[in-house]
MARLOLO-916409 format. One line per 2 residues: number of its first residue (from 1); for each residue x, z, y of C-alpha. Coordinates in pm, 1 decimal, padded with zeros to 6 digits, always signed. Layout:
NUM	X Z Y  ... $
//
This chain:
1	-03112.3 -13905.3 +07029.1  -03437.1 -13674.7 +07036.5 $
3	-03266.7 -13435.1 +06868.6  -02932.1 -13402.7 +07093.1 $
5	-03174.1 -13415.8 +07381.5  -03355.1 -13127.5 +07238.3 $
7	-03019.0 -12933.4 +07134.5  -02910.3 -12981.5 +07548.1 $
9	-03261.0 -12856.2 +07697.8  -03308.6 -12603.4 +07434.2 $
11	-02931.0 -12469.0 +07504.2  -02950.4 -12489.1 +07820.5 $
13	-03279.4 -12312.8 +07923.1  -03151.4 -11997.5 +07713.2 $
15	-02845.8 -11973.0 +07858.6  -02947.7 -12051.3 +08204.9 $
17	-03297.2 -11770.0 +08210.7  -03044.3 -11544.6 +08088.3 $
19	-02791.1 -11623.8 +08368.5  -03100.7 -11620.2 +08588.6 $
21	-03178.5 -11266.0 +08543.8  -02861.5 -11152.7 +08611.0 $
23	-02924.2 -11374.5 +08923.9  -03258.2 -11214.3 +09015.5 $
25	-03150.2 -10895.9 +08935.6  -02812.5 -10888.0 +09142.2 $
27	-03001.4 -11010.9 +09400.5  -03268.5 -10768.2 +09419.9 $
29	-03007.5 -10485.5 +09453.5  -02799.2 -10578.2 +09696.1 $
31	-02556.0 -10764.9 +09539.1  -02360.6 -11047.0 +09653.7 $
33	-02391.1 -11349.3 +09424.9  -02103.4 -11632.9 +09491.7 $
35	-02280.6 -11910.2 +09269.6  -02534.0 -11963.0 +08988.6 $
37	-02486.1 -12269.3 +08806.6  -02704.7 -12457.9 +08560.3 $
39	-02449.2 -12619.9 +08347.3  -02022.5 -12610.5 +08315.9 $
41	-01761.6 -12833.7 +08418.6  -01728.6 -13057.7 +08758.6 $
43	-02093.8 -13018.4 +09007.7  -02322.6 -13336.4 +08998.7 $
45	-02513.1 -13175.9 +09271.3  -02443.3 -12814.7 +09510.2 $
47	-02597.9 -12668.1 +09804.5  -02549.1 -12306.5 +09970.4 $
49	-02795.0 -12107.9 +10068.8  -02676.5 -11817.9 +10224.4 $
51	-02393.6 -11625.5 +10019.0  -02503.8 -11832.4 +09703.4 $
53	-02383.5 -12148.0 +09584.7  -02614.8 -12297.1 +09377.0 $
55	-02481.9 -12590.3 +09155.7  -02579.5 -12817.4 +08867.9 $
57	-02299.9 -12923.5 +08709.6  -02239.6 -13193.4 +08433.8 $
59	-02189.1 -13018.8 +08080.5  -02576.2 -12895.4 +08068.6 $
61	-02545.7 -12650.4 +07801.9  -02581.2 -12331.4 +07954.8 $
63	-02494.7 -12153.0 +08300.5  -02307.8 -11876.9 +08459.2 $
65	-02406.9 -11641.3 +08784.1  -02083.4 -11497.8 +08930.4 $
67	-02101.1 -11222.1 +09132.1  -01839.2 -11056.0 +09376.8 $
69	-01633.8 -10808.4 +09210.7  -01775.3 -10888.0 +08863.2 $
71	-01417.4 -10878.5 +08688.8  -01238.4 -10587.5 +08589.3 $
73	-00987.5 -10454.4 +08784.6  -01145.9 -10631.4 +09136.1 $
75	-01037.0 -10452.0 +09431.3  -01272.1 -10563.0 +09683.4 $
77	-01368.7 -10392.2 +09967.7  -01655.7 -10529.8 +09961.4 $
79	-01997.0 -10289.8 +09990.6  -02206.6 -10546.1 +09848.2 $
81	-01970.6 -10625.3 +09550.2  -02075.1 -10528.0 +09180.9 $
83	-01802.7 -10289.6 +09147.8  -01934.2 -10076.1 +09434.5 $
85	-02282.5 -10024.0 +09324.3  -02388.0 -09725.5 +09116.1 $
87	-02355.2 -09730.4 +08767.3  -02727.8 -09738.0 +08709.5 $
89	-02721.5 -10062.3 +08969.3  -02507.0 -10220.6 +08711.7 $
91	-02640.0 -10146.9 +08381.4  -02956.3 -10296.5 +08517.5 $
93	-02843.9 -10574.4 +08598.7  -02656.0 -10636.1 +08316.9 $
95	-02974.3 -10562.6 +08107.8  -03160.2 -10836.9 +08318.9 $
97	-03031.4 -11102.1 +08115.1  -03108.9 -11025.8 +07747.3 $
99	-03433.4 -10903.4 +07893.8  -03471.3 -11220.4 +08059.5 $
101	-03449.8 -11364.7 +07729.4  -03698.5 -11123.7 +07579.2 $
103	-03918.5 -11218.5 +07839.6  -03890.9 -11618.2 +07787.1 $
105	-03967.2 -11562.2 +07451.9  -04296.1 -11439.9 +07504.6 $
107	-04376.5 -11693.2 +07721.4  -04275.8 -11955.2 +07492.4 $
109	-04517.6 -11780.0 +07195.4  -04817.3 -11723.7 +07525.3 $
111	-04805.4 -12152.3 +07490.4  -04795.4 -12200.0 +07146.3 $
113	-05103.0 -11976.8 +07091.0  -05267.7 -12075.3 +07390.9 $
115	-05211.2 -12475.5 +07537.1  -05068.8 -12607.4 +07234.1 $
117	-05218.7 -12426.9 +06976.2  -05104.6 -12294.9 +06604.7 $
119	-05295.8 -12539.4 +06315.0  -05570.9 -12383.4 +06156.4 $
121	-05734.7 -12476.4 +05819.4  -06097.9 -12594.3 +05954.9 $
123	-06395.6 -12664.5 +05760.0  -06355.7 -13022.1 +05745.2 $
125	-06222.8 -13155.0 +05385.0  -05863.9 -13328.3 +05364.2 $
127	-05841.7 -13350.8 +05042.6  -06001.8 -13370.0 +04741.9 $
129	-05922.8 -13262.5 +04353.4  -06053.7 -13538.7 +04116.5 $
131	-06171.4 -13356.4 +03791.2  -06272.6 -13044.7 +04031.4 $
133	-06644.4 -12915.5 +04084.4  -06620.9 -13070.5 +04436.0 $
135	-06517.3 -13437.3 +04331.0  -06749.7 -13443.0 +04033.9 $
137	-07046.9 -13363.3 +04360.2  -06947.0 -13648.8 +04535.5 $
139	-06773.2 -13443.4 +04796.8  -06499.1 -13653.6 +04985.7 $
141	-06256.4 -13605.9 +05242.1  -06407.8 -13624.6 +05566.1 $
143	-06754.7 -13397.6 +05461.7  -06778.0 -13103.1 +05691.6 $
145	-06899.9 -12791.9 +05489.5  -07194.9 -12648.4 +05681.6 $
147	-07330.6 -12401.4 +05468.5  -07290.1 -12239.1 +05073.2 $
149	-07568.9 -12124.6 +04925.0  -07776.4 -12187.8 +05286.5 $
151	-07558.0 -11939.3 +05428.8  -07379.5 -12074.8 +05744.0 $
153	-06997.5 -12106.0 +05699.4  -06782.2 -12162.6 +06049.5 $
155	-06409.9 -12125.8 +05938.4  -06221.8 -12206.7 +05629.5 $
157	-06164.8 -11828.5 +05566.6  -06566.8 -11763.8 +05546.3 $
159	-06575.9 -12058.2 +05332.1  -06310.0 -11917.4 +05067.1 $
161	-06479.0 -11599.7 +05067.5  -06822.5 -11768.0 +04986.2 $
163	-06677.0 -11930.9 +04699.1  -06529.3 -11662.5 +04564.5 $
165	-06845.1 -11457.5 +04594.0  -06999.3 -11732.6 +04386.7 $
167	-06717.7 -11856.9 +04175.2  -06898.2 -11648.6 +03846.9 $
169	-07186.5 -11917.8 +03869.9  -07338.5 -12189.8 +04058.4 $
171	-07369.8 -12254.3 +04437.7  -07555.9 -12500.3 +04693.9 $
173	-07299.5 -12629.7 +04919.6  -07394.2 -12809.1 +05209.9 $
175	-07205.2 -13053.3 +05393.4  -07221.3 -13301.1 +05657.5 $
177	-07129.7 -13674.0 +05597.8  -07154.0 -13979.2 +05810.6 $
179	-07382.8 -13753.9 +06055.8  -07642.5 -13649.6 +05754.4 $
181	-07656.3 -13339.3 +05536.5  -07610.9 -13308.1 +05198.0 $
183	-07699.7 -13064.3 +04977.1  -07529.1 -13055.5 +04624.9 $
185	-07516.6 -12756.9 +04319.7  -07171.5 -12704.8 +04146.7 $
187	-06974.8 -12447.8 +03987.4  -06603.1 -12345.3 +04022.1 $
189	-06280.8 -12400.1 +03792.5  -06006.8 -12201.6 +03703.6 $
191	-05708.2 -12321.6 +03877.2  -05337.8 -12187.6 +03753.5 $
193	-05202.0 -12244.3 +04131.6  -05427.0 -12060.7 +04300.9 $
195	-05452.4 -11796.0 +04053.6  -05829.4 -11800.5 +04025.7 $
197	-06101.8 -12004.9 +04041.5  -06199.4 -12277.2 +04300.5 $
199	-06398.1 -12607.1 +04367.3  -06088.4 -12837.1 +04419.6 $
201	-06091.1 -12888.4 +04833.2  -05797.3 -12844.3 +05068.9 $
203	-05893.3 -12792.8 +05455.9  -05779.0 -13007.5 +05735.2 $
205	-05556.2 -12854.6 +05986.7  -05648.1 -12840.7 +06375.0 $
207	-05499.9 -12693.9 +06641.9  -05658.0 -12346.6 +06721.0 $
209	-05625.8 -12218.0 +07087.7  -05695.4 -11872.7 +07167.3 $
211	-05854.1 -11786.1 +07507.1  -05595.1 -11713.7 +07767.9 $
213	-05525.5 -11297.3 +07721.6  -05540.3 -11337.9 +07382.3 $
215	-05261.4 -11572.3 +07372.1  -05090.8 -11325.7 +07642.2 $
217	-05154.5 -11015.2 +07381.9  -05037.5 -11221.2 +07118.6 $
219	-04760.7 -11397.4 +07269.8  -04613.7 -11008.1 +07354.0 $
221	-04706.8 -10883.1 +06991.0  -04506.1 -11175.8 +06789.8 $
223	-04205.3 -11110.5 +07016.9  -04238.7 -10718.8 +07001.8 $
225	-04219.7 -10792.5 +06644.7  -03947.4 -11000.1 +06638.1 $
227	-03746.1 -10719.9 +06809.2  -03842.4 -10467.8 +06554.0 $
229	-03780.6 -10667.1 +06276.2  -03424.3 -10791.6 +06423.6 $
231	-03314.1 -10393.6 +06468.6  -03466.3 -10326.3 +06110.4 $
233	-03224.5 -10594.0 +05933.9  -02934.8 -10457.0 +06175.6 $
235	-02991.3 -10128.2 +06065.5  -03011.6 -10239.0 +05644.0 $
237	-02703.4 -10416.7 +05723.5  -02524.5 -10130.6 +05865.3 $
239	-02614.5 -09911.0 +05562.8  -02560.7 -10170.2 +05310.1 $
241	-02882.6 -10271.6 +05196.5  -02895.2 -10614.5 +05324.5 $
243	-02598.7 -10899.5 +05366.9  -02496.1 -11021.1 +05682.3 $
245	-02685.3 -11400.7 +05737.9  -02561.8 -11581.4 +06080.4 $
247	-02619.3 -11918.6 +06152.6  -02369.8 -12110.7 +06361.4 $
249	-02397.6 -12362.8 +06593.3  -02414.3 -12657.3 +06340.5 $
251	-02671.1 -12460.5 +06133.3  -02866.1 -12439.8 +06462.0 $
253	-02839.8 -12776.4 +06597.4  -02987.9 -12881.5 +06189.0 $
255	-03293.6 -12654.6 +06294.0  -03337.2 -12821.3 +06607.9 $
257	-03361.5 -13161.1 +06434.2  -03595.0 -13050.9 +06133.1 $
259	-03836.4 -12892.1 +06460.5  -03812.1 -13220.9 +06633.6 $
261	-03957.2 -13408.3 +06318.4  -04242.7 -13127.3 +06299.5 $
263	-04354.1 -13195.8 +06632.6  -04351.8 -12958.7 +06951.1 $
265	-04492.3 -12653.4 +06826.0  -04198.0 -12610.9 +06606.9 $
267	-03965.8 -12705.3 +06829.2  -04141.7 -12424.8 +07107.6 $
269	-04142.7 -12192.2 +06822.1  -03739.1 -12218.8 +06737.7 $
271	-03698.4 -12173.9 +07119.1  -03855.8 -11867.4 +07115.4 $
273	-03688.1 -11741.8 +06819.3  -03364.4 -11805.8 +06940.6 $
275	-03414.1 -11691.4 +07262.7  -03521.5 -11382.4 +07171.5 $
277	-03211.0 -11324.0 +06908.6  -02981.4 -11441.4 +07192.0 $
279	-03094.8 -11155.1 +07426.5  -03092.5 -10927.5 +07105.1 $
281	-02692.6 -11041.9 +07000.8  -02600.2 -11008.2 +07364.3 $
283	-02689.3 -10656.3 +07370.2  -02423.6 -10564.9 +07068.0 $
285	-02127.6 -10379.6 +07182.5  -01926.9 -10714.3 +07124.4 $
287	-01646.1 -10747.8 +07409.1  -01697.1 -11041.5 +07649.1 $
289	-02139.5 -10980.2 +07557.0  -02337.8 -10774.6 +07781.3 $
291	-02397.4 -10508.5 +07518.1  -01986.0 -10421.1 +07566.8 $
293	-01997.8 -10437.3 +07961.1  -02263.7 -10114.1 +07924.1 $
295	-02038.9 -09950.9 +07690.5  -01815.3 -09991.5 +07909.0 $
297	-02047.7 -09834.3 +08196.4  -02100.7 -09539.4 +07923.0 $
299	-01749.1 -09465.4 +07887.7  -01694.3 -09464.9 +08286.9 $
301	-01978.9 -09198.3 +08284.6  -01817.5 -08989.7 +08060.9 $
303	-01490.5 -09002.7 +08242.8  -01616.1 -09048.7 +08545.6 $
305	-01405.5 -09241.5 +08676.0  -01291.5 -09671.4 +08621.1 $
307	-01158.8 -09806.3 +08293.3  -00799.3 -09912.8 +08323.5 $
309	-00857.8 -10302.7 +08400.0  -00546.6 -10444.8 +08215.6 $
311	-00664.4 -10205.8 +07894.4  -01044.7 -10352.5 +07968.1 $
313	-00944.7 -10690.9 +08014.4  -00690.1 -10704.2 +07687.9 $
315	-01025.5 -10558.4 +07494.3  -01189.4 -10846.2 +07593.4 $
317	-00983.4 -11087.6 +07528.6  -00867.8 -10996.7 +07178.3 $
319	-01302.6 -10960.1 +07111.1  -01325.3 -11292.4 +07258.8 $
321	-01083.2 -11444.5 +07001.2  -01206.8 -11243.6 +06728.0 $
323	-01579.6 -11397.5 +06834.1  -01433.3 -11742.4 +06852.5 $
325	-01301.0 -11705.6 +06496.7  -01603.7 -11551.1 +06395.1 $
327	-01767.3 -11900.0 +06497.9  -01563.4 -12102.9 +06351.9 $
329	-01582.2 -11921.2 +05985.1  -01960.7 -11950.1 +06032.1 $
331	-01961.8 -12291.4 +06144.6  -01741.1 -12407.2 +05824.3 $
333	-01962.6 -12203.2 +05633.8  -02223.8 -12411.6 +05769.6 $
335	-02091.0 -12757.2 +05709.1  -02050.5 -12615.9 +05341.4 $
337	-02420.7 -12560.7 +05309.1  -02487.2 -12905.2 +05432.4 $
339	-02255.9 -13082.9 +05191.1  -02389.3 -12898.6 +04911.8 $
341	-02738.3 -13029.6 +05010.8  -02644.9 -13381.5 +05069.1 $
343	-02492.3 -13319.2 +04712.8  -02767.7 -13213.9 +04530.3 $
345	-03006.5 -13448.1 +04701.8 $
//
């Protein structure tokens, strides 16, 4: 239940920011809007407000904002309709949507660095290694390491780097138990797994939040690099150096379910992710996605003059069919993985 609850807001806030900046955009240029609608099929709930129609309907997964003169081949006479604005009018606000999703992205990273937090390794000891330097001390989950070798220690990174500093001989480590210090001497052992040599503790994890423009500057960084990296791959897979990986829907709606079980920060996370690859997909040259609408724009540039609708419109529909299969082949492709797992598990 979580999960398809999860799968319908998750779904449903992607689609419906991306509708949203075409909204905003439209708007803000003079164009008229005729409805924007949170969700498909018959309206639970509709109001106008001017030359909008706003409507929630009852299939929440997604949205649409439909503007006057929005198909191809629309005649309208209409000064305020998308056909009659400028070229530029319309590649903007065809852009506002993928950019919209760009944009939630960040947002959705801002919150995980900054309100909810990203886990940390702390000081504090979760575990302990019996056999290891540590145990041997008397060290047990719970001690707080203060200090090694009296030199203060705040984060779990200064305390590996300590260690290692030390590892060819003995240390003091001090720690804090049961609200007392402790003071003990030990030395390190080689440990296969962590390819060197250690005194057999593993951290506890808390959340770390970073002050509020930090989260903002990292927020934009992860997402700037999620962009780069999503054009990198692209560009490998046009060339041949890399091997086309899609996830379909069922794929997607597994992801979900694992991020539910791993609590909200993975959940915010996948949100993000897939928010930013939606706006990223939509701007391919694909018919029916926003990425072939400006080609389209580009070609009426060059010719300066309007595509032939019935040629535009047959484009789309044969991409639209091809994208549908394209679905479907992942989507089996999909349920294969899955039974293969349940198999081998």
């Amino acid at each position: 239940m979580l999960t398809a609850l999860a799968i319908i807001v998750i779904f449903g806030l992607l689609v419906s920011v991306h509708e949203f900046g075409h909204f905003l955009t439209a708007k803000a240029m003079g164009i008229r809007v005729e409805e924007y609608a949170i969700g498909f099929g018959p309206a639970l709930l509709s109001w106008r407000r001017g030359d909008t129609l706003y409507a929630v309907r009852a299939i929440p997964l997604g949205g649409y904002c439909r503007m006057a003169g929005m198909e191809p081949g629309d005649t309208s006479d209409d000064p305020r309709a998308f056909n009659a604005r400028p070229r530029w009018v319309r590649a903007l606000v065809i852009l506002a949507g993928p950019v919209m999703n760009l944009v939630l992205a960040g947002i959705l990273y801002i919150i995980v660095f900054g309100p909810v937090g990203v886990p940390a390794p702390t000081t504090v000891v979760g575990h302990v290694l019996r056999g290891y330097p540590a145990y041997t001390a008397g060290i047990r989950p719970g001690a707080t390491i203060v200090a090694v070798d009296r030199s203060p220690v705040h984060t779990w990174t200064e305390l590996q780097t300590s260690i290692v500093r030390h590892s060819a001989g003995r240390m003091s480590v001090t720690y804090r138990m049961g609200g007392h210090l402790h003071t003990v001497n030990l030395g390190t052992r080689y440990d296969p797994a962590a390819h060197g040599r250690i005194i057999g503790i593993e951290p506890t994890m808390a959340p770390n939040h970073l002050p509020v423009f930090q989260a903002i500057g990292a927020g934009i960084g992860q997402t700037v690099s999620l962009t780069a990296l999503w054009f990198s791959q692209l560009g490998r897979l046009f060339i041949g150096r890399s091997h086309l990986n899609v996830t379909g829907p069922v794929g997607i709606a597994v992801m979900v379910g694992q991020a539910v079980q791993q609590g909200w920060m993975q959940l915010i996370l996948l949100a993000a992710a897939l928010s930013a690859n939606l706006g990223l997909f939509n701007i391919l040259p694909i018919p029916v996605l926003d990425g072939s609408k400006l080609l389209f724009l580009g070609l009426e540039a060059v010719r300066r003059r309007p595509l032939d609708a019935a040629k535009e419109n047959l484009v789309n529909m044969i991409g639209f069919m091809v994208l549908i299969a394209f679905v479907l082949f992942v989507t089996y492709h999909d349920l294969l993985r899955l039974m293969k797992q349940g198999v081998s598990g």
